[in-house]
Structure formats: C-alpha cells, structure tokens
N, CA, C and O atoms as a Maestro MAE file, in Angstrom:
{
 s_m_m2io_version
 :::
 2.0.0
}

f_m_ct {
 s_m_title
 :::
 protein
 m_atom[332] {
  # First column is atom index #
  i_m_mmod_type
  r_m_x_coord
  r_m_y_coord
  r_m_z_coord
  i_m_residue_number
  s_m_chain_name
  s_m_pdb_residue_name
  s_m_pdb_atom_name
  i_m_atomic_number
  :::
  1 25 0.824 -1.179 0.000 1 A "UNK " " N  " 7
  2 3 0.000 0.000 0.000 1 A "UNK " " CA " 6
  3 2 0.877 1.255 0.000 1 A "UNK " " C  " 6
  4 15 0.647 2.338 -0.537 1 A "UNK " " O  " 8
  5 25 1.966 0.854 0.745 2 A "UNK " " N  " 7
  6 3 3.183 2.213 0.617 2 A "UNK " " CA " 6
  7 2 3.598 2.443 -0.810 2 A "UNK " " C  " 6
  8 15 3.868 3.594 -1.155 2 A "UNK " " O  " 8
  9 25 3.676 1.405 -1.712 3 A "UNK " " N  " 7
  10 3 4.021 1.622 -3.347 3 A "UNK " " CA " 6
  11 2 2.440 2.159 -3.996 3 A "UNK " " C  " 6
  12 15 2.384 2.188 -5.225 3 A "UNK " " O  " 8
  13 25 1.239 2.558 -3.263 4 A "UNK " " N  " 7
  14 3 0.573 3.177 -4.034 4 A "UNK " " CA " 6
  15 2 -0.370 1.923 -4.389 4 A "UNK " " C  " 6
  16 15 -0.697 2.044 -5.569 4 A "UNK " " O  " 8
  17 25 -0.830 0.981 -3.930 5 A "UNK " " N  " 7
  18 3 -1.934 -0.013 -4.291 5 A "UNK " " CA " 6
  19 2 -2.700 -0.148 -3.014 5 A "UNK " " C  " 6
  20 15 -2.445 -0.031 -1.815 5 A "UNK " " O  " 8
  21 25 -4.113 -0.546 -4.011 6 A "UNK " " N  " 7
  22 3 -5.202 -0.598 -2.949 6 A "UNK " " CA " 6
  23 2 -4.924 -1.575 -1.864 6 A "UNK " " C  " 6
  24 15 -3.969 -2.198 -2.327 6 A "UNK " " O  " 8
  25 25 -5.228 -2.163 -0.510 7 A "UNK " " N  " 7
  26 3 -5.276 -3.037 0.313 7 A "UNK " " CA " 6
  27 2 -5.566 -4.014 -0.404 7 A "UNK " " C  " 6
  28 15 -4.726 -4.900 -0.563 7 A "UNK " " O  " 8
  29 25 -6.869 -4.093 -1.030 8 A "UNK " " N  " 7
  30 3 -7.049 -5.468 -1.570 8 A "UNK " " CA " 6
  31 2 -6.484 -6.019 -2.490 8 A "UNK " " C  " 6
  32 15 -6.528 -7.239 -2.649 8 A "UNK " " O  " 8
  33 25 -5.945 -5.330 -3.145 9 A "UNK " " N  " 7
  34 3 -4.833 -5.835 -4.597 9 A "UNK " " CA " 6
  35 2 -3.584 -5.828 -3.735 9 A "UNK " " C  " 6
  36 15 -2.845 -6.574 -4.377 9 A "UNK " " O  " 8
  37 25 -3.040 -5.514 -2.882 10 A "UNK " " N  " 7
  38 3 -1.858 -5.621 -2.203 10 A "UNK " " CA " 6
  39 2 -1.757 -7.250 -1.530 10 A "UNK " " C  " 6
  40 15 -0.967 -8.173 -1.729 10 A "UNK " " O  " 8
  41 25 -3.326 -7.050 -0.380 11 A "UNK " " N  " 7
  42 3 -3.550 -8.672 0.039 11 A "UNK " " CA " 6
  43 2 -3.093 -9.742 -1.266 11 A "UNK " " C  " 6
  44 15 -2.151 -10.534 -1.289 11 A "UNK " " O  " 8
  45 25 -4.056 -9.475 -2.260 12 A "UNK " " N  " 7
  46 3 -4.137 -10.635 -3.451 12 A "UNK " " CA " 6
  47 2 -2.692 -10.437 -3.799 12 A "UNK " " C  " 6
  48 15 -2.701 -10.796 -4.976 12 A "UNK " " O  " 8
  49 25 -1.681 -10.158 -3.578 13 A "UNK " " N  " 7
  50 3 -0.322 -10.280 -4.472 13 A "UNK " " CA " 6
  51 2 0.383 -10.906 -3.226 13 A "UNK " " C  " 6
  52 15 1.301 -11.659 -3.551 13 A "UNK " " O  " 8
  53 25 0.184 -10.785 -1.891 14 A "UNK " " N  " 7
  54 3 0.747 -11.190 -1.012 14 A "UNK " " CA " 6
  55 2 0.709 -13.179 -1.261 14 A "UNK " " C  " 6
  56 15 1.424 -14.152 -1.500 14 A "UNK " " O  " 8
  57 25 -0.897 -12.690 -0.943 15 A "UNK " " N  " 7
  58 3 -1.349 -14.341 -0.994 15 A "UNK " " CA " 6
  59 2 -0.762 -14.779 -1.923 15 A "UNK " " C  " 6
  60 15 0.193 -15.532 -1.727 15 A "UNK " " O  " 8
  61 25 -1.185 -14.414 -3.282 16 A "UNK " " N  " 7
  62 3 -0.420 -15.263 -4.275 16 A "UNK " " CA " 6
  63 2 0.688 -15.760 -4.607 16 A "UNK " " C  " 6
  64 15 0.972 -16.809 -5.186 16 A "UNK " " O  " 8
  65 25 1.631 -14.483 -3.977 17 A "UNK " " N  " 7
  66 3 3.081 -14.969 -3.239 17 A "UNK " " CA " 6
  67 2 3.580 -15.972 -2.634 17 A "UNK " " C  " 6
  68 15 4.494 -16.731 -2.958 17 A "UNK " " O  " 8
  69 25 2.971 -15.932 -1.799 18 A "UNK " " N  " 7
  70 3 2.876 -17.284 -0.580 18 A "UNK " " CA " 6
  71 2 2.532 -18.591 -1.337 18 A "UNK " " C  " 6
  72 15 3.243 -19.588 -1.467 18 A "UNK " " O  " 8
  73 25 0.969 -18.306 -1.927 19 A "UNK " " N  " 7
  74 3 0.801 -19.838 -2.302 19 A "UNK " " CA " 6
  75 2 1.683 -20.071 -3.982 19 A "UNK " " C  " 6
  76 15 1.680 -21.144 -4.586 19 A "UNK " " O  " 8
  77 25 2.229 -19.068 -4.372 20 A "UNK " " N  " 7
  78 3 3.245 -19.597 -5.714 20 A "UNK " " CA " 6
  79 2 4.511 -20.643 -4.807 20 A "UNK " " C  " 6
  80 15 4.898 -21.809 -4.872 20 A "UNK " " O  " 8
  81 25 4.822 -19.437 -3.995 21 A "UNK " " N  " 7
  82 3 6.417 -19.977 -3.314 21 A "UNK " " CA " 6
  83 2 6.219 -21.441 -2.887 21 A "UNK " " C  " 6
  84 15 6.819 -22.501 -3.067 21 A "UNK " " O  " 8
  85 25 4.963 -20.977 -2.155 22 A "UNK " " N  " 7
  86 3 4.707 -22.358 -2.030 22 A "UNK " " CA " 6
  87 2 4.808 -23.952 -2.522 22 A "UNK " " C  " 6
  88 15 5.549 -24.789 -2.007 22 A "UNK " " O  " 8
  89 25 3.882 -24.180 -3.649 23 A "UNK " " N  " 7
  90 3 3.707 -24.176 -4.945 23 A "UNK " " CA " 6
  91 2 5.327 -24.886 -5.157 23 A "UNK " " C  " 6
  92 15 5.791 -26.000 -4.914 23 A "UNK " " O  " 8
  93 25 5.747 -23.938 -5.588 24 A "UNK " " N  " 7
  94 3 7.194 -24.035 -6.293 24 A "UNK " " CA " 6
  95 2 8.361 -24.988 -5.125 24 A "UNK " " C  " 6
  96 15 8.993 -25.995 -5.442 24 A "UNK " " O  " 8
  97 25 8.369 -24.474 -4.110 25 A "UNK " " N  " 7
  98 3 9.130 -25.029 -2.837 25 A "UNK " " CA " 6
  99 2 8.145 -26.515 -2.893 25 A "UNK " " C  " 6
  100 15 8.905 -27.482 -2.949 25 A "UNK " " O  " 8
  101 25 7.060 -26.822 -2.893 26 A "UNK " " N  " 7
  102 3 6.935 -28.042 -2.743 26 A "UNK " " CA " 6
  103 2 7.213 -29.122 -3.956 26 A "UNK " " C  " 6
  104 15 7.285 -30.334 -3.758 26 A "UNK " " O  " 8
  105 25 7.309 -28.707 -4.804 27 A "UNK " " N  " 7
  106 3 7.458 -29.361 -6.477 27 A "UNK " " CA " 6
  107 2 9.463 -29.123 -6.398 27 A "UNK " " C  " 6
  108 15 10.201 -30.094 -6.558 27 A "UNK " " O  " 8
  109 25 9.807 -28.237 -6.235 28 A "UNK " " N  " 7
  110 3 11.558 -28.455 -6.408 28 A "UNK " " CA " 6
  111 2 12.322 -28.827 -5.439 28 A "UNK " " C  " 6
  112 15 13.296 -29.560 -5.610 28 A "UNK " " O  " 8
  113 25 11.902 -28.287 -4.143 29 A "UNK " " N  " 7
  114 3 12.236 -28.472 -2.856 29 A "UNK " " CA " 6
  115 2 13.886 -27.861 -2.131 29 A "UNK " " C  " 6
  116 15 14.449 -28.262 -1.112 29 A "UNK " " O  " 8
  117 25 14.258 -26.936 -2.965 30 A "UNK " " N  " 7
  118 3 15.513 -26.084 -2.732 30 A "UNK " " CA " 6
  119 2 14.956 -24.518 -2.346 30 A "UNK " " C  " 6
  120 15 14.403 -23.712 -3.095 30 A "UNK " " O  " 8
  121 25 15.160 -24.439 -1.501 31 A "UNK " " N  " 7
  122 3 14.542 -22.751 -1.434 31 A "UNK " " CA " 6
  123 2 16.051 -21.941 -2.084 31 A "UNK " " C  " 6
  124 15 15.826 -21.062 -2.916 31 A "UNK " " O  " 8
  125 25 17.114 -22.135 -1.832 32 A "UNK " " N  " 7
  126 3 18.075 -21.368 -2.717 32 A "UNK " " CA " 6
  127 2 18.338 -21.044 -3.937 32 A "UNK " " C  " 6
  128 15 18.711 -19.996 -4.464 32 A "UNK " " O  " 8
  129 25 17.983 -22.563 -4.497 33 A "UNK " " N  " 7
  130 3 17.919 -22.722 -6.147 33 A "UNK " " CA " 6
  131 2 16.678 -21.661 -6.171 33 A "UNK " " C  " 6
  132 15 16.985 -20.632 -6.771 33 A "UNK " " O  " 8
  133 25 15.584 -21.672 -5.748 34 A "UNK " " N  " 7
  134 3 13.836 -20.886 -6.282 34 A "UNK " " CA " 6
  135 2 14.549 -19.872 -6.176 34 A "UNK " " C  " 6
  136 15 14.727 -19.443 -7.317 34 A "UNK " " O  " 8
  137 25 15.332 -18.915 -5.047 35 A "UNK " " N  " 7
  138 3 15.676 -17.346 -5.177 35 A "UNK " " CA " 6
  139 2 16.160 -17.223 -6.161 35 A "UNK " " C  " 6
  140 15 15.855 -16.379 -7.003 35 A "UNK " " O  " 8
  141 25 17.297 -18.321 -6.273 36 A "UNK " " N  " 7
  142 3 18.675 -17.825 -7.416 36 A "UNK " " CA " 6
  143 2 17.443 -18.127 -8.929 36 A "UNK " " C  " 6
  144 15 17.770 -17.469 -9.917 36 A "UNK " " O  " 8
  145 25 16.515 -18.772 -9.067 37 A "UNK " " N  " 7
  146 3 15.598 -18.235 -10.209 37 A "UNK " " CA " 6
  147 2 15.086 -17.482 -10.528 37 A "UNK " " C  " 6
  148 15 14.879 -17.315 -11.730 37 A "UNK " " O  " 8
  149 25 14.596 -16.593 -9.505 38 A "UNK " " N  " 7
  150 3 13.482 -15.258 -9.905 38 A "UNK " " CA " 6
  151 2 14.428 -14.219 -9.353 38 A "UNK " " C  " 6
  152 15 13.916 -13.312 -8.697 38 A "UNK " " O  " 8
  153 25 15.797 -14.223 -9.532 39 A "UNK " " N  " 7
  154 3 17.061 -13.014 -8.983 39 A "UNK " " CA " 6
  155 2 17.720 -12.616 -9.815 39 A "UNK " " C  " 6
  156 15 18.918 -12.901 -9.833 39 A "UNK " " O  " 8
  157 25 17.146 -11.829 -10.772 40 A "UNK " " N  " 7
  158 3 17.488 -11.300 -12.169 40 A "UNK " " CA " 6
  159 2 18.571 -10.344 -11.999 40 A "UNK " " C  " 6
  160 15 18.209 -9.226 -11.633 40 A "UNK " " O  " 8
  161 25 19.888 -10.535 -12.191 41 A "UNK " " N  " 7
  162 3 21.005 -9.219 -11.390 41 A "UNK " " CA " 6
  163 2 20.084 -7.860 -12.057 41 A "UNK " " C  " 6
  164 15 19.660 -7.630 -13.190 41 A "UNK " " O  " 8
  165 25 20.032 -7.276 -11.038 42 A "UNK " " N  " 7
  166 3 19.883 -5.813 -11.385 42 A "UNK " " CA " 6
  167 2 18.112 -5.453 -11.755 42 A "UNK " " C  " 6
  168 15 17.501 -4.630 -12.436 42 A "UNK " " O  " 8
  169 25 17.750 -6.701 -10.787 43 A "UNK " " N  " 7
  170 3 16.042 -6.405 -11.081 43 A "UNK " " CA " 6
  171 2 15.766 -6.319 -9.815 43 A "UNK " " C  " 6
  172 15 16.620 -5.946 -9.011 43 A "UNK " " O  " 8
  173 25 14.386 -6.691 -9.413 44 A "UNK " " N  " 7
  174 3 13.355 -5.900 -8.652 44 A "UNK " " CA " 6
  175 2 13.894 -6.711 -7.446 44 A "UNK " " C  " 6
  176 15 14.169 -6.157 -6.382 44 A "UNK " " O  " 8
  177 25 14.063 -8.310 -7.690 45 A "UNK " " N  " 7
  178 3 14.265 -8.933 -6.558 45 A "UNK " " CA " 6
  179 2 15.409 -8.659 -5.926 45 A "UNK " " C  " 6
  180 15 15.528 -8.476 -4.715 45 A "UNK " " O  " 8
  181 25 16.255 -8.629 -6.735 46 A "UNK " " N  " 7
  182 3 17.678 -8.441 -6.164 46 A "UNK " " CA " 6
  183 2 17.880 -6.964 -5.809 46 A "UNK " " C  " 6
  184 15 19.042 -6.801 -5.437 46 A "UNK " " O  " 8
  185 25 17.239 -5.940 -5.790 47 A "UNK " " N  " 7
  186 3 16.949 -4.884 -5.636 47 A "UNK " " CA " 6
  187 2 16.293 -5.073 -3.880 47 A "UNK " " C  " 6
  188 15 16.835 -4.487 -2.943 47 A "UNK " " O  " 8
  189 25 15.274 -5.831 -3.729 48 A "UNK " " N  " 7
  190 3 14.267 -5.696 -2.441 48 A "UNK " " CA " 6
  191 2 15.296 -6.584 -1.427 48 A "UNK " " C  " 6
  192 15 15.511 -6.307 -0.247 48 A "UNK " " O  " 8
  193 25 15.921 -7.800 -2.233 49 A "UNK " " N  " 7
  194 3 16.976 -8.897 -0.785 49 A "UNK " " CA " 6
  195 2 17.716 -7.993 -0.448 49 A "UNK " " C  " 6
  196 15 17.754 -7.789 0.765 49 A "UNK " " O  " 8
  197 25 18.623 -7.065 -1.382 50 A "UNK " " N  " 7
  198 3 19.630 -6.004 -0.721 50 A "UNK " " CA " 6
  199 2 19.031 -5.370 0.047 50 A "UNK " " C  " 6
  200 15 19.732 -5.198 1.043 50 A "UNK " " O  " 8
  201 25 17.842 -4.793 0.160 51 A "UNK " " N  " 7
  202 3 17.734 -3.717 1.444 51 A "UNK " " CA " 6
  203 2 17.401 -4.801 2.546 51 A "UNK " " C  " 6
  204 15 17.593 -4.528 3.731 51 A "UNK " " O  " 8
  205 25 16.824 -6.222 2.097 52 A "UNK " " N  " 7
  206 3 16.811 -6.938 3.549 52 A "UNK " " CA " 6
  207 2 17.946 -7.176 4.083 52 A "UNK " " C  " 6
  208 15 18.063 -6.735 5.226 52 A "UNK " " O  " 8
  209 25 19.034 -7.851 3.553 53 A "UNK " " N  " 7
  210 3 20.233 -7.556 3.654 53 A "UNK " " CA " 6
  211 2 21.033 -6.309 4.138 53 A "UNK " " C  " 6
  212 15 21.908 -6.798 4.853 53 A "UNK " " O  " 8
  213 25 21.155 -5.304 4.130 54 A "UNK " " N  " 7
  214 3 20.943 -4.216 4.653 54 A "UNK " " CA " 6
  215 2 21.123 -4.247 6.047 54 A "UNK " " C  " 6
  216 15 22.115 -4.282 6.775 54 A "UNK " " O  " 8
  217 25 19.505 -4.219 6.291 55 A "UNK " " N  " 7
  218 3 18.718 -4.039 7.302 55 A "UNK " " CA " 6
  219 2 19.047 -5.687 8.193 55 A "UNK " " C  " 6
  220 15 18.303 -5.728 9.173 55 A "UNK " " O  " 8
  221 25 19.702 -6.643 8.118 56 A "UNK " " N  " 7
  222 3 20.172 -7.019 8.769 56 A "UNK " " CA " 6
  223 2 18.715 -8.148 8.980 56 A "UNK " " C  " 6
  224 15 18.152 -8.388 10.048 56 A "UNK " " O  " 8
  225 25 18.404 -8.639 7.773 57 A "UNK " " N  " 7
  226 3 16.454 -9.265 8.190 57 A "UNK " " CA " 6
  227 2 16.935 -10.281 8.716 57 A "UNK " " C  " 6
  228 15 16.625 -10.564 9.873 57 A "UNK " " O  " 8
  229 25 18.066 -11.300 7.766 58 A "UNK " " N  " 7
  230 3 18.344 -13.024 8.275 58 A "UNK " " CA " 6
  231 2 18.662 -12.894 9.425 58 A "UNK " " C  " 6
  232 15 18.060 -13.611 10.224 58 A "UNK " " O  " 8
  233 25 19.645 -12.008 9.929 59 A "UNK " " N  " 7
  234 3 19.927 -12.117 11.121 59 A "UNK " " CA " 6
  235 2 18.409 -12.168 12.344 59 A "UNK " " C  " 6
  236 15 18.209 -13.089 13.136 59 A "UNK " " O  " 8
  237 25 17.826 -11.353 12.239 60 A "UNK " " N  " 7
  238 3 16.457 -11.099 12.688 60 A "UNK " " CA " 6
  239 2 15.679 -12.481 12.743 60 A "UNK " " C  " 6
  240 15 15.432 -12.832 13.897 60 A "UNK " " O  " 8
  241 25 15.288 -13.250 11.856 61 A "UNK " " N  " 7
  242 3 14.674 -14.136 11.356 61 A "UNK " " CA " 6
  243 2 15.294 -15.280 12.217 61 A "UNK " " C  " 6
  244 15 14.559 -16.126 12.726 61 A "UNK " " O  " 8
  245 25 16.829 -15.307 12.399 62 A "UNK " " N  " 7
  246 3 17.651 -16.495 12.881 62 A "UNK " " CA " 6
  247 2 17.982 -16.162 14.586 62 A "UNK " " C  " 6
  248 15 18.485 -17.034 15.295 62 A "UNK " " O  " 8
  249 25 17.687 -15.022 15.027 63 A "UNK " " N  " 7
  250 3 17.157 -14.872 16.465 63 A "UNK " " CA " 6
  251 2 15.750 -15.094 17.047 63 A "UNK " " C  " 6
  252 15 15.528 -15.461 18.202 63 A "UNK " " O  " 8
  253 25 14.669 -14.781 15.944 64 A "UNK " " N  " 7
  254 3 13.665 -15.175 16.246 64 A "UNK " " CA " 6
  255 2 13.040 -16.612 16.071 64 A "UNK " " C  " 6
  256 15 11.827 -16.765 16.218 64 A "UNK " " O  " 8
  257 25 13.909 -17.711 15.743 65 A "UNK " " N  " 7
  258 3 13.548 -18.667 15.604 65 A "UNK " " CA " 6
  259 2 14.090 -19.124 16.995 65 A "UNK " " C  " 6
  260 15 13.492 -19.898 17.743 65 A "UNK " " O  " 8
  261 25 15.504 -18.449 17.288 66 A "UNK " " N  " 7
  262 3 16.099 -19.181 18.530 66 A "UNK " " CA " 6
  263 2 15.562 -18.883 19.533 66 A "UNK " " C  " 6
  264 15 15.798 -19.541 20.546 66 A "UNK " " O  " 8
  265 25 14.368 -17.421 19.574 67 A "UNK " " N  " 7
  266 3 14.308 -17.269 20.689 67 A "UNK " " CA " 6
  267 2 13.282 -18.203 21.104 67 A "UNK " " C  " 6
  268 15 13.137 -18.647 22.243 67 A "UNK " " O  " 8
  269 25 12.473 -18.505 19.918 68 A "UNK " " N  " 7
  270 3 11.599 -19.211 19.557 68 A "UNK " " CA " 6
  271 2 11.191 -20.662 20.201 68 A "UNK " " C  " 6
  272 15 10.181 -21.046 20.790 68 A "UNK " " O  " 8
  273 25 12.542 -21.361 19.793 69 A "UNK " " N  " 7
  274 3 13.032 -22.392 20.409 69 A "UNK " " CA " 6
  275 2 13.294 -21.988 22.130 69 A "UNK " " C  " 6
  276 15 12.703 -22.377 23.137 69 A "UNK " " O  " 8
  277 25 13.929 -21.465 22.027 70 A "UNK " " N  " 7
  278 3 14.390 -21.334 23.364 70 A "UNK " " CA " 6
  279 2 13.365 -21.462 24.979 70 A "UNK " " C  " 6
  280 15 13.460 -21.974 26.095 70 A "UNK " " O  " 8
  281 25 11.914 -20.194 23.762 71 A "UNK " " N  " 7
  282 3 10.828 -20.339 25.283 71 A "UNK " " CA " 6
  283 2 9.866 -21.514 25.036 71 A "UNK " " C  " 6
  284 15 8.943 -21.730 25.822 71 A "UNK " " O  " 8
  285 25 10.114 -22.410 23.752 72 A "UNK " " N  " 7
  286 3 9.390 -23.729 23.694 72 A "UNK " " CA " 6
  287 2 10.327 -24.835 25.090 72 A "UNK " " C  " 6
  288 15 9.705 -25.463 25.947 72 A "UNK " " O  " 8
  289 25 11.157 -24.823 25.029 73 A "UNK " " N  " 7
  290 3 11.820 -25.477 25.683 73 A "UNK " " CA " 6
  291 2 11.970 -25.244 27.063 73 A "UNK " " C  " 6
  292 15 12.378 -26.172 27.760 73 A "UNK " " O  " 8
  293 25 11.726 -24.243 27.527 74 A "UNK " " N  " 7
  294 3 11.856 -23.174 28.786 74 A "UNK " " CA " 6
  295 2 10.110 -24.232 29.273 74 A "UNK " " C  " 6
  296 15 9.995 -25.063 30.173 74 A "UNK " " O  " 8
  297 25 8.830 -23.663 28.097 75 A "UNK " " N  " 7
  298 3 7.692 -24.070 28.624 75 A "UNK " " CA " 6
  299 2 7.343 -25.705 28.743 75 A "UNK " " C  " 6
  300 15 6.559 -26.161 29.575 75 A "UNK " " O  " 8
  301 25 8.013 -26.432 27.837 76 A "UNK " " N  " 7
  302 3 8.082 -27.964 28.117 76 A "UNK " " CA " 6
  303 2 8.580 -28.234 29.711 76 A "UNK " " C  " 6
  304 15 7.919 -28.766 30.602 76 A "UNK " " O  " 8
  305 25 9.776 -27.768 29.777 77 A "UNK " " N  " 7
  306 3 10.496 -28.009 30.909 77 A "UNK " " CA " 6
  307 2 9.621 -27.922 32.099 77 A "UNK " " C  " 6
  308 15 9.598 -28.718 33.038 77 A "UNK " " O  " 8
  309 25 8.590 -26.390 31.876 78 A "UNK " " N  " 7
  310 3 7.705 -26.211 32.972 78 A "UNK " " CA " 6
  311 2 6.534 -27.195 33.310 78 A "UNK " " C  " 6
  312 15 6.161 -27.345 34.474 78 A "UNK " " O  " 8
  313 25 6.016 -27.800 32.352 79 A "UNK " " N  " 7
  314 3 5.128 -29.100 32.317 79 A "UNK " " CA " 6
  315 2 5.547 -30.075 32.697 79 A "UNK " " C  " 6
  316 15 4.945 -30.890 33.396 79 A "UNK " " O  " 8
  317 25 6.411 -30.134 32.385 80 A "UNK " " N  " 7
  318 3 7.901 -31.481 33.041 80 A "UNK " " CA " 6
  319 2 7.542 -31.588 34.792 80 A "UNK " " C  " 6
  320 15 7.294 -32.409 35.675 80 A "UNK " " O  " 8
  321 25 7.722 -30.101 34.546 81 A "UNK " " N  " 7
  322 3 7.756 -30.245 36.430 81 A "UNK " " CA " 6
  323 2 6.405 -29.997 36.698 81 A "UNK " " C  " 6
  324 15 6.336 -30.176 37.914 81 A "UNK " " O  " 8
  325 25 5.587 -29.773 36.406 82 A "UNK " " N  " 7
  326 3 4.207 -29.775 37.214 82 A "UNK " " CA " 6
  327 2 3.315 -30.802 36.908 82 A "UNK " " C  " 6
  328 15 2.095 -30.700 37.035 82 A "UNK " " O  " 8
  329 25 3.943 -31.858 36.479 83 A "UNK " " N  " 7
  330 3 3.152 -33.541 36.010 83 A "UNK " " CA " 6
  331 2 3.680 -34.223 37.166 83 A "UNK " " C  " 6
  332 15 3.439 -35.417 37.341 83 A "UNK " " O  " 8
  :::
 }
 m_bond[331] {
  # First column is bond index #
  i_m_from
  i_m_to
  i_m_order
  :::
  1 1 2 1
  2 2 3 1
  3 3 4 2
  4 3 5 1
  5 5 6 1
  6 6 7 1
  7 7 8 2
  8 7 9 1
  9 9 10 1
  10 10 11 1
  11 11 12 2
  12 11 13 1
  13 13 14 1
  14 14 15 1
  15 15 16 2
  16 15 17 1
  17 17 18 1
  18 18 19 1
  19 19 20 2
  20 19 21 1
  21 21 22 1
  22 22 23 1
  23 23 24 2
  24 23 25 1
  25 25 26 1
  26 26 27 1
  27 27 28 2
  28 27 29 1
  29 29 30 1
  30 30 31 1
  31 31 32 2
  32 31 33 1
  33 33 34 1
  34 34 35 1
  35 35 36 2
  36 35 37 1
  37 37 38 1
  38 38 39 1
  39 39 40 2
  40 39 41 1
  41 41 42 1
  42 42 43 1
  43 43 44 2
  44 43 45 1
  45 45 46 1
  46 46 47 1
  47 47 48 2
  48 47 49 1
  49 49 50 1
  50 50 51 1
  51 51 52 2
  52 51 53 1
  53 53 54 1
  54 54 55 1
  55 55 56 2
  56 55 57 1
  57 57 58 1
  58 58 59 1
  59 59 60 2
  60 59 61 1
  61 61 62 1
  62 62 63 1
  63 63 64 2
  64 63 65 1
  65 65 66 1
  66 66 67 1
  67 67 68 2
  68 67 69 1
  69 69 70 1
  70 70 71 1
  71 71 72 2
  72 71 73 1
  73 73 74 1
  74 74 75 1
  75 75 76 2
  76 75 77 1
  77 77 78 1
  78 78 79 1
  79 79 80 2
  80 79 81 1
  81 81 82 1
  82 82 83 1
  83 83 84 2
  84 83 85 1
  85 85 86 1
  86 86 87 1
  87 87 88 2
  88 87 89 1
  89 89 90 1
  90 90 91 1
  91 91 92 2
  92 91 93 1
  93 93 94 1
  94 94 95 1
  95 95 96 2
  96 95 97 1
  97 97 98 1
  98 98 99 1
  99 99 100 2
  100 99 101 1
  101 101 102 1
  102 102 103 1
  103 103 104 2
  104 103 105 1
  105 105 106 1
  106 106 107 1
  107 107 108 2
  108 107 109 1
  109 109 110 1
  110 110 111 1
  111 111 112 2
  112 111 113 1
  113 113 114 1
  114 114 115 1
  115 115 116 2
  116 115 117 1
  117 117 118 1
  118 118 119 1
  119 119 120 2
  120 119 121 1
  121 121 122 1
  122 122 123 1
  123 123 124 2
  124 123 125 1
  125 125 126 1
  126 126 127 1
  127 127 128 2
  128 127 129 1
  129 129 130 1
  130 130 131 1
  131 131 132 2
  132 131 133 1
  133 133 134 1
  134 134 135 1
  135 135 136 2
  136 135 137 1
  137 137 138 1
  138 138 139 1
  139 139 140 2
  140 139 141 1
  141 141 142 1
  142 142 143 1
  143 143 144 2
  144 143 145 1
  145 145 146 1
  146 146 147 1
  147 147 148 2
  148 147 149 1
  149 149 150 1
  150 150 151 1
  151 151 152 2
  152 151 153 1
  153 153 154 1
  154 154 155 1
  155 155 156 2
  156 155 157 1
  157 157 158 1
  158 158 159 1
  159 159 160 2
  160 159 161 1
  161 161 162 1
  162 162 163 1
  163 163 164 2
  164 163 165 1
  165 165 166 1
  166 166 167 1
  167 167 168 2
  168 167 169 1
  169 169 170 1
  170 170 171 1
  171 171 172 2
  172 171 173 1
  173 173 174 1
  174 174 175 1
  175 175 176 2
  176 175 177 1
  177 177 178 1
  178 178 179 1
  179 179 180 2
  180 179 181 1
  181 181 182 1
  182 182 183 1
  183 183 184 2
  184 183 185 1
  185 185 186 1
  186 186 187 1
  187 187 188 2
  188 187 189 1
  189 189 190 1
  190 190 191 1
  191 191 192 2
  192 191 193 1
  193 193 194 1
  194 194 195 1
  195 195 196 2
  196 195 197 1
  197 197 198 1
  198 198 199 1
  199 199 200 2
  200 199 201 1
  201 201 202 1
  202 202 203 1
  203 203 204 2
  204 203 205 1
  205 205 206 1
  206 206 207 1
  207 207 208 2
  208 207 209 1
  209 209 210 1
  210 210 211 1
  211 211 212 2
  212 211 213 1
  213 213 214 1
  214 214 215 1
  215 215 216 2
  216 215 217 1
  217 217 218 1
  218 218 219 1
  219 219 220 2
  220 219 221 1
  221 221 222 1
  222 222 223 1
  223 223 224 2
  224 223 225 1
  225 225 226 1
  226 226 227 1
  227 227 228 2
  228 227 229 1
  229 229 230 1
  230 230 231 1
  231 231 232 2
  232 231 233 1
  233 233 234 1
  234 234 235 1
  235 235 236 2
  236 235 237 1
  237 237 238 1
  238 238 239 1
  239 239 240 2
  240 239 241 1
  241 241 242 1
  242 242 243 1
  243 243 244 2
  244 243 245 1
  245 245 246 1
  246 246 247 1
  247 247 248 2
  248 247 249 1
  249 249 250 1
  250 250 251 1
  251 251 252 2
  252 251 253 1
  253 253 254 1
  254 254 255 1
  255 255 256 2
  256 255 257 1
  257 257 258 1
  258 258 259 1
  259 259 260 2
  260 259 261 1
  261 261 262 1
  262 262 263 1
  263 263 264 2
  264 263 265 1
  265 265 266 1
  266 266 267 1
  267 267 268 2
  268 267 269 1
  269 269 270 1
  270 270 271 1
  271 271 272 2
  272 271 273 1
  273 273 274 1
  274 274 275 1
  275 275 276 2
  276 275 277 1
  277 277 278 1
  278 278 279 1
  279 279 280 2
  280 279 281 1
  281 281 282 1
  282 282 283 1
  283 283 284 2
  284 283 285 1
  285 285 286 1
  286 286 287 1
  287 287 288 2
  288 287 289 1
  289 289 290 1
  290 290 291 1
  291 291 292 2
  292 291 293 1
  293 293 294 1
  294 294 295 1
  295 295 296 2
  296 295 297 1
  297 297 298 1
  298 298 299 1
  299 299 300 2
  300 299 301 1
  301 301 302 1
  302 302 303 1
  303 303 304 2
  304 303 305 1
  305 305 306 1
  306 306 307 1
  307 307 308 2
  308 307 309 1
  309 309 310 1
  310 310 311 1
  311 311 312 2
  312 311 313 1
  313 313 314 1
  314 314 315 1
  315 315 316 2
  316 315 317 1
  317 317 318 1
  318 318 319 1
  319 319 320 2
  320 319 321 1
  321 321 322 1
  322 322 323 1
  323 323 324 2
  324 323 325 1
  325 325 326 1
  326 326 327 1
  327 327 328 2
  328 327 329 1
  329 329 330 1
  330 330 331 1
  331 331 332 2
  :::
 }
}
C-alpha cells in the first residue's frame, strides 16, 4: 500500500506470493535454487533482498527462531515439572 496499491490488490499479491512460493518449494524443494531463479542481477528482486540484507532481516529471522526455540523449551520443561 506504501508503493501506491489498494489493500485489496496488495492482500491478493501477497497471498499469491505465498501460495506460488509455495507451490514451487513443494514441487523443487531447494529454497536457494527458487531465489537464485526469480534473482534477475539488477532487477526488482535483487533490488528488495539487498535492502533486507541491509537491514540485517536473516539475522532477525535467525534470532527469532532461537528465541523461539528457546521459550518452547523453557515451557516444556515447565510441564515437566508440574506432572
């Protein structure tokens, strides 16, 4: 909606996103190979990973999984002890 599209045409490109990647990740099953396909040097994609890159997203993404893990394991532990 920040590039100037309605909500609902924004939703519908999201979704469709998701269920292509999808889609595609379940039929090839490499998520590296799928980027390095639609990562045209000097196009849109490789244009949008650099500012995630940037901005430091994987890193983000790879703390929030640990932290992730971390209070799954924290709350098992707590069931552990109150059985």
């Amino acid at each position: 909606m920040l590039a100037g599209l309605p909500r609902p045409t924004s939703e519908a490109l999201v979704h469709q996103l998701f269920v292509g990647s999808s889609a595609l990740l379940a039929d090839r099953g490499d998520p590296s190979q799928l980027r390095a396909m639609v990562t045209s040097p000097g196009g849109t994609t490789a244009a949008g990973l650099r500012v995630l890159e940037e901005h430091g997203v994987r890193s983000a993404f790879l703390e929030a999984v640990m932290a992730a893990t971390a209070r799954s394991t924290a709350l098992a532990n707590d069931m552990k002890k109150s059985t």
